[in-house]
N, C-alpha and C positions, 0 to 999 in steps of 0.2 A: 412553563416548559418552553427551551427555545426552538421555534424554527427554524430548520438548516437544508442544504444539500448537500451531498457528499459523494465523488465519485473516487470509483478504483477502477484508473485503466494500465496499472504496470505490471499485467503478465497477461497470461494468455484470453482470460475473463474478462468480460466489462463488467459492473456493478455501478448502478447510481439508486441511492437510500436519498430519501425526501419527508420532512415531516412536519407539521403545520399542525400543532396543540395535539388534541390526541389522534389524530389522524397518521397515516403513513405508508408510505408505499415501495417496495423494492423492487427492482427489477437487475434479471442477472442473465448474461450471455455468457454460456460456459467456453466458448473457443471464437473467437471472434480475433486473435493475433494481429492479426495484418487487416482490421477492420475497423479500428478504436475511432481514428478520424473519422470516417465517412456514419455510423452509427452513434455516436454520443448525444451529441445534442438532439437527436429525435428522443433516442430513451430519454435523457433527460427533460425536454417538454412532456415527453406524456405524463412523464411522473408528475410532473410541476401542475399538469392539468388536472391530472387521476384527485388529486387533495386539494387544489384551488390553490396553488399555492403561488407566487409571485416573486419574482428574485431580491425586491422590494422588503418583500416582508420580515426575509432570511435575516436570522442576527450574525451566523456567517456560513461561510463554503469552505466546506475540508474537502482537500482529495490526499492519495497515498504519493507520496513523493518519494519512494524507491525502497529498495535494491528493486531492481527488475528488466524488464523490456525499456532501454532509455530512449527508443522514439515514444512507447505508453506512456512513460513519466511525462515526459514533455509536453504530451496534449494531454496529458491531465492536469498538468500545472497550468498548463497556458488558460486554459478555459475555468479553471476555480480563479483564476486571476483577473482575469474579462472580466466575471460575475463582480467580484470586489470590485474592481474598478469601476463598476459601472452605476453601482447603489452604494457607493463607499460604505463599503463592511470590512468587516475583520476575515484572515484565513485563520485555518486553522491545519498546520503539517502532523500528517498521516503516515509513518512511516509502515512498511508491509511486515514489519513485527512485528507493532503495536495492532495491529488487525488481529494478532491471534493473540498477543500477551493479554491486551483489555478482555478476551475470551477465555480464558485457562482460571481455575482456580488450583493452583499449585504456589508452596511456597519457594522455590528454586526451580529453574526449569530454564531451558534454552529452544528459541525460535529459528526453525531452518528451514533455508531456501535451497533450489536447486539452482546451481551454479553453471552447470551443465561439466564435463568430462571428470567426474568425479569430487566435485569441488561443492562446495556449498558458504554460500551467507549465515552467518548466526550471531545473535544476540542474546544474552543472560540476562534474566531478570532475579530477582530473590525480593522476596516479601512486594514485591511490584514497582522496586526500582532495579534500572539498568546496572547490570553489577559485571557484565563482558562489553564494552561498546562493539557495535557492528564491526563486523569482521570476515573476513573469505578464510575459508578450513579445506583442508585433506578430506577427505572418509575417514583418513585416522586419527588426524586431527579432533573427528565430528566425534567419533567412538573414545577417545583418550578423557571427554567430557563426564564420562559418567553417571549421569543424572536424565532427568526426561527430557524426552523432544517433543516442540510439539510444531507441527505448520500445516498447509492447505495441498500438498502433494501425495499423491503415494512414492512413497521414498523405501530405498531398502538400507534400512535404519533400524539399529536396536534401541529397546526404550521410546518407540516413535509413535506415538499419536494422528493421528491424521483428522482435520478441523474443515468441518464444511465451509470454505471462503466467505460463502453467498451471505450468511448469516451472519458474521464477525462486524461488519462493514458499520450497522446501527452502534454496537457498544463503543464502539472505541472512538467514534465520532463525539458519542455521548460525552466517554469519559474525560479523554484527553484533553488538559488545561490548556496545551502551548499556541493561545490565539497572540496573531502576529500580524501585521500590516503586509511581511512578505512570504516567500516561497519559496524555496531552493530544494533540486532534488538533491537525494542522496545514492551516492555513489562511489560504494564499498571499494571499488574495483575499477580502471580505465573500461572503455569500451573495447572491443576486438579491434576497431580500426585505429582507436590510439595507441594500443598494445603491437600491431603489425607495423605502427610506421615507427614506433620505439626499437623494436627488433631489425627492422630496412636499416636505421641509422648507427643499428652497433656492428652489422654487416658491411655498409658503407653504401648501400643502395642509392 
């Protein structure tokens, strides 16, 4: 069994899962937003303490590399990166689908975020491969899908599931093959301030 770390700070949650043979430890801050920087690396040490575990030991470090909060992604990347770098290991990219797809046992089914003004992130999976790549949708968009939803919000969604985060975080670290030397977040969508300075420029600001 491999040894890993694994954090998820791209939305409002922190999560860091630690595991060291059959040992293992979770820890999860349900709203900590505007917090991710200044609390990670403490959760992170205790957990590393709580199992004895050593950044050393890890065969590698996953973190979620997006859709979400992109200062989250950021220090999440940045710090599963540190780690590699610093015991030369392997990463391993997390995307915040694959957090609830590696959890779902459904043969077709699509993974949705909240986007915020009626919008949402979603990915299709069918028999457990990506069959919609990442995508920004409508509500009606989301609804024209037909089939189950499944993600970690309460959403006002038909056909919608709702997946305790806290707990997604071990499987999918588990399952997911895509180990890599590097890291890149993923970002379905520009940020609001590249999207506002894209709108300045077709105004002529």
């Amino acid at each position: 069994m491999t040894d890993f770390l694994a954090i998820d700070t791209s939305s409002r949650h922190l999560t860091v899962y630690a595991q060291k043979g059959n040992k293992s430890v979770l820890r999860h801050l349900p709203d900590c937003a505007i917090r991710h920087s200044v609390v990670l690396m403490d959760e992170i040490d205790r957990a590393l303490r709580e199992i004895d575990l050593t950044p050393a030991e890890c065969g590698y470090f996953a973190a979620v590399t997006g859709p979400g909060s992109f200062t989250g992604i950021r220090i999440g990347i940045a710090t599963a990166k540190g780690f590699a770098l610093a015991v030369n290991k392997p990463l391993k990219s997390l995307t915040a689908f694959d957090l609830i797809a590696y959890n779902v046992n459904s043969k077709k089914f699509f993974v949705v975020i909240d986007a915020a003004h009626a919008h949402y992130y979603v990915c299709g999976y069918d028999e457990g491969k990506v069959c919609l790549q990442p995508c920004y949708f409508s509500e009606a968009e989301v609804a024209a899908l037909n089939a189950p939803l499944f993600g970690f919000e309460d959403l006002p969604l038909e056909n919608y599931t709702r997946t305790e985060i806290k707990n997604c975080l071990k499987e999918a670290a588990l399952k997911c093959k895509n180990l890599s030397n590097d890291m890149h977040a993923l970002y379905v969508r520009k940020s609001q301030a590249e999207e506002a300075l894209g709108e300045s420029k077709k105004v002529g600001i």
